[in-house]
C-alpha positions in Angstrom: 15.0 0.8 12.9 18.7 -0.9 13.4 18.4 -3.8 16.0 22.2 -1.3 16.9 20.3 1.6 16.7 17.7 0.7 19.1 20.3 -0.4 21.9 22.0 3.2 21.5 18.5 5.0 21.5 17.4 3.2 24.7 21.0 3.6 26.7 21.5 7.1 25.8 17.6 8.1 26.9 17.9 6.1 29.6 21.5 7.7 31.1 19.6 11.2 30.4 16.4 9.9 32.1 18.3 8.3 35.2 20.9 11.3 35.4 18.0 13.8 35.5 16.4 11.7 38.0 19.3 11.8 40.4 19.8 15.5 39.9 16.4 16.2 40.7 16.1 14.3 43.7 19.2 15.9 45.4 17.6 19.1 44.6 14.4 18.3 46.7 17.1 17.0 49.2 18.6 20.5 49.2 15.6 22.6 49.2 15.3 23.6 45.2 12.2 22.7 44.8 11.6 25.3 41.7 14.2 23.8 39.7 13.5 20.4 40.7 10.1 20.6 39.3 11.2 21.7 36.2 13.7 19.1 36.0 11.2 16.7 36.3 8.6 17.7 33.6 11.6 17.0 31.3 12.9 13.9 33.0 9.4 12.2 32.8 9.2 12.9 29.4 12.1 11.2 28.7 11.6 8.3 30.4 8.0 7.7 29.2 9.6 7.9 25.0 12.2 5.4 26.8 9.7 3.1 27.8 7.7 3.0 25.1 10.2 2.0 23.6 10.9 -1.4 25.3 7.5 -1.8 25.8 7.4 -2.4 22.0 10.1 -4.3 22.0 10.0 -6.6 25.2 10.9 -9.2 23.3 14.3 -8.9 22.6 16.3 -9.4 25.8 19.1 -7.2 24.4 16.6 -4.0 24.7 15.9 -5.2 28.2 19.2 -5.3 29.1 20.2 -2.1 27.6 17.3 -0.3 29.4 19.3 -1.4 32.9 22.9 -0.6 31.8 21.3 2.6 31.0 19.8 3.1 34.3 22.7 1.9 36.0 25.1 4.5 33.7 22.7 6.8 34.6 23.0 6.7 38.4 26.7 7.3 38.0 26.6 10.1 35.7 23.7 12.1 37.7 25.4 11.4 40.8 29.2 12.9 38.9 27.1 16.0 37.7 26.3 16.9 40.6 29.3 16.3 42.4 30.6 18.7 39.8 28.1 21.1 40.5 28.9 21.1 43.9 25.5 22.1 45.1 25.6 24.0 48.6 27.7 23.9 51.7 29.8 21.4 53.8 30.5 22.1 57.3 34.5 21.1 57.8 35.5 20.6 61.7 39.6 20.4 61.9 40.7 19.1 65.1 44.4 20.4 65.6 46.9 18.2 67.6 47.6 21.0 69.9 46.5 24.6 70.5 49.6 26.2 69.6 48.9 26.7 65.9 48.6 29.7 63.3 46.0 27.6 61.7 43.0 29.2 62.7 44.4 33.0 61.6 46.2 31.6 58.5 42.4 29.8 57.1 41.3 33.1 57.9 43.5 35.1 56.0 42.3 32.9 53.0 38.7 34.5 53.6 37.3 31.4 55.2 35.2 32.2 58.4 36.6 30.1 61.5 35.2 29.2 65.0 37.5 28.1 67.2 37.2 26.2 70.8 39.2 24.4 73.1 39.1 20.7 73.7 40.3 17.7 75.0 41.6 14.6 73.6 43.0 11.3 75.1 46.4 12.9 74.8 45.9 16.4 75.8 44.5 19.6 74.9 43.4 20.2 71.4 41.9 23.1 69.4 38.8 22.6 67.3 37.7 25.1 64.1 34.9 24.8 62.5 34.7 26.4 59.0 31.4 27.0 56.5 32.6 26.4 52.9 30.6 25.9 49.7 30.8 23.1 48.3 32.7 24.2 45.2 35.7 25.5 47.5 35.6 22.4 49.7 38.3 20.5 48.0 40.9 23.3 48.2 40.5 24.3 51.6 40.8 20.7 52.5 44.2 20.9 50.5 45.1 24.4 52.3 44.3 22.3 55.4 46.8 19.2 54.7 49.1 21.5 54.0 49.0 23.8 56.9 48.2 21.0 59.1 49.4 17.9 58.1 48.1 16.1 61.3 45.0 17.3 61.8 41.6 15.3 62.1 39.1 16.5 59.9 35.6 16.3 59.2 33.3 17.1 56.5 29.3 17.1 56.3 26.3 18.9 54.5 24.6 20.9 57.0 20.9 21.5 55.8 20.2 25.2 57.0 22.3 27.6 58.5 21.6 31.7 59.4 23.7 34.7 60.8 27.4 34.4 61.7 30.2 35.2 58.9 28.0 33.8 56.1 25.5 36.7 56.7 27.3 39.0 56.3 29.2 38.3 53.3 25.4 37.9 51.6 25.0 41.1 53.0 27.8 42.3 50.5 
């Protein structure tokens, strides 16, 4: 085999092996276990041809160095899949600059589920929604947000389990 074809075999094996990797281990993180473990009868399959592979060849510095831009590409990509995948939920908490706003009623008339409270901030009275959203609709009703509430603070995180409420009852459905 091609000195060429060696580098490409070891960095595309090693982007799928890396990129599997990450995949599977934000899968454990959110509680697929199933497909995780099926991910990973493949993944170690891969990466046991890929290190064969520079294990007969350790040698060559070039094959060396193509097995860690491999793992490094590899990070990236897994980590992009998966951000296109959009695994699971985010929690988004919108702090309004005042409590006279339509907000609240206008994310609801989108279909999005809203608490709302009162609070205070160092300049006055606020109101505070918190909204459930998967993943995959995150980005627009961040966007519906901005637009709706150009001010507001906002906050996004993963939560890891959540029961009852709104969300319930559309799974109900």
């Amino acid at each position: 085999m091609s000195p060429a074809l060696i580098v490409a075999l070891i960095l595309g094996i090693n982007i799928t092996y890396v990129s599997i990797f990450t995949l599977r281990l934000i899968l454990v993180i959110k509680g697929k276990r199933t497909m995780a473990a099926m991910l990973s009868m493949i993944e170690v399959f891969i990466y046991l041809v890929g290190l064969q592979i520079v294990l007969d060849n350790l040698s060559s510095p070039l094959y060396i160095g193509a097995y860690c831009i491999g793992f490094g590409i590899g990070v990236y990509m897994g980590s992009r899949i998966e951000e296109a995948l959009a695994l699971g939920y985010s929690v988004v908490q919108v702090i309004a600059d005042t409590v006279n706003t339509s907000l609240p009623d206008r994310l609801r008339s989108y279909g999005y589920g809203v608490t709302v409270w009162h609070a205070e901030g160092r300049n006055g009275p606020r109101m505070v929604m918190q909204v459930l959203v998967k993943r995959s609709n995150e980005k627009r009703l961040l966007e519906r947000i901005a637009e709706e509430a150009p001010k507001a603070f906002v906050i996004s995180h993963e939560p890891r389990h959540f029961r009852g409420g709104f969300w319930a009852k559309l799974l109900e459905r």
